[in-house]
Each structure stands twice: as structure tokens, then as C-alpha cells.
C-alpha positions as a Markdown table, in Angstrom:
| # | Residue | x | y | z |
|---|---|---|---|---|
| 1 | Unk | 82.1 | 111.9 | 180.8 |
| 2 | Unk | 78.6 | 111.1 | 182.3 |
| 3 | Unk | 77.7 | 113.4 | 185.2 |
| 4 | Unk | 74.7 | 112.8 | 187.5 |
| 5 | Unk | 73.5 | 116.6 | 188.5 |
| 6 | Unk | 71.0 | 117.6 | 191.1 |
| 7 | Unk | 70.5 | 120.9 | 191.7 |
| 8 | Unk | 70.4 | 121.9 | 188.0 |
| 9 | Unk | 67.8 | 124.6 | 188.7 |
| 10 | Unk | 69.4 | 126.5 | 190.6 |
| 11 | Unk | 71.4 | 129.6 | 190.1 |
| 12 | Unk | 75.0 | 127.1 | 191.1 |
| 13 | Unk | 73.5 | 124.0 | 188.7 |
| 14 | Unk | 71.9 | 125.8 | 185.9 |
| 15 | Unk | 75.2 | 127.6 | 185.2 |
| 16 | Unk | 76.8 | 124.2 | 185.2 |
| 17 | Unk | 74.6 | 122.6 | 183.1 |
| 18 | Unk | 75.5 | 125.1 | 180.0 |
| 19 | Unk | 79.4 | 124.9 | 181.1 |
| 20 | Unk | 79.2 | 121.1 | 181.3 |
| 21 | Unk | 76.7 | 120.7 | 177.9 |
| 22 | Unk | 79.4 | 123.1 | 176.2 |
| 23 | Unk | 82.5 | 120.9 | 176.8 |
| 24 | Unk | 80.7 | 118.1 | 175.5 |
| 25 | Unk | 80.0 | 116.1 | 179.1 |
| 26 | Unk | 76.6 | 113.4 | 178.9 |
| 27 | Unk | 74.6 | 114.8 | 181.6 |
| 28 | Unk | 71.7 | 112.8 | 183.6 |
| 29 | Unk | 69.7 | 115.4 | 185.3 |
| 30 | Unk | 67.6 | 114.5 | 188.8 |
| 31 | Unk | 65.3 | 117.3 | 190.2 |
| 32 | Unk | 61.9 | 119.2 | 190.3 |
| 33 | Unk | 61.5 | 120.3 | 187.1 |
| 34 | Unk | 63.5 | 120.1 | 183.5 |
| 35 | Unk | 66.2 | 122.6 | 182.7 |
| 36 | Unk | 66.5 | 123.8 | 179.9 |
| 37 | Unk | 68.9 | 122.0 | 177.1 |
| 38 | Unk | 69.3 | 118.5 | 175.3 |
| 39 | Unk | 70.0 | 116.8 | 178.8 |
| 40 | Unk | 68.7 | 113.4 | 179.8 |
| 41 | Unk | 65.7 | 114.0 | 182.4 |
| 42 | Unk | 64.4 | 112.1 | 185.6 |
| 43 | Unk | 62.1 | 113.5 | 188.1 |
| 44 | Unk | 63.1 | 113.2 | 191.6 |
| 45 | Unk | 62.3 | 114.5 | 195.2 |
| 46 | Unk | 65.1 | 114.9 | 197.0 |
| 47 | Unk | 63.1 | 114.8 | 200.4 |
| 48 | Unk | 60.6 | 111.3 | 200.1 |
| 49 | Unk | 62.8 | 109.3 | 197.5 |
| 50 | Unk | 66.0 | 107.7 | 196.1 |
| 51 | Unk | 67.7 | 108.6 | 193.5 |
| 52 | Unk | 67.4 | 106.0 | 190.4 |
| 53 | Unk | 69.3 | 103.5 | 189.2 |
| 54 | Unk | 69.9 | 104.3 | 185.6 |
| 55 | Unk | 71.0 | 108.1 | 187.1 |
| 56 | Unk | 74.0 | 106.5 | 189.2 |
| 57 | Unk | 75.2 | 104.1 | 187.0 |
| 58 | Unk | 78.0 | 104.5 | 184.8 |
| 59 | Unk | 78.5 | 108.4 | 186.3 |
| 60 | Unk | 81.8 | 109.2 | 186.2 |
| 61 | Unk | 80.8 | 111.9 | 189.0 |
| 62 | Unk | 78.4 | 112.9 | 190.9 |
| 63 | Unk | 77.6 | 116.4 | 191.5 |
| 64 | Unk | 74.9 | 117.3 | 194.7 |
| 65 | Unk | 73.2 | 120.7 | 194.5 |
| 66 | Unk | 69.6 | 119.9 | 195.7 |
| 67 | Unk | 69.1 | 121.4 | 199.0 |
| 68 | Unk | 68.2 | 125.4 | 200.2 |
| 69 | Unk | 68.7 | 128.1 | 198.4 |
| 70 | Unk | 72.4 | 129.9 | 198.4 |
| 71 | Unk | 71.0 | 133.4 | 197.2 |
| 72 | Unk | 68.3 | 135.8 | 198.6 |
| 73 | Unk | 65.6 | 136.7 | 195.7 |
């Protein structure tokens, strides 16, 4: 299954990423910065832009992470 991720920085996404990698999902990554893992990559700013084409289609879901923090550092 393809799965478009934001968010997979985070302490919610970057424990999805490894769950998701592990049960043998494709994964197209949008954010900031790369996480770690053979996932495909595309830079994006949540705030000023849209999200690509080639991210959105053919995703079987979508998953929305991007956005403030959830825990206190």
C-alpha cells in the first residue's frame, strides 16, 4: 500500500514510519527534513506550499501529522 506521511519527524510519525517500513507499506514522505530509512523523500513546507503531485497520487491513504508539537521537550 502507498502511504503519503507528513509529520514523519515527529515523535507520532517517526514511530510510524518504522511500524509502516516494517509491514512492508511504500511510503512517500513530505516534510522539513529526511527521516531516517529507505523512504521516498520530498521537501515540503507545510505553511507557504502545496503538497506535490507525485506525493498524492496513487496513495492509498493519506496520513497528516505536520502541525505543533504533541509533547513538551
Amino acid at each position: 500500500m502507498k502511504i503519503t506521511l507528513t509529520g514523519a519527524s515527529g515523535f507520532l510519525g517517526g514511530r510510524l514510519v518504522g511500524r509502516r517500513m516494517h509491514q512492508g507499506h511504500s511510503l512517500y514522505i513530505l516534510g522539513r527534513s529526511r527521516p531516517k530509512g529507505m523512504v521516498t523523500f520530498a521537501p515540503w513546507n507545510a505553511v507557504s506550499e502545496e503538497p506535490s503531485r507525485a506525493a498524492l497520487e496513487g496513495a492509498e491513504a493519506v496520513i497528516h501529522l505536520a502541525g505543533e508539537p504533541v509533547a513538551q521537550r
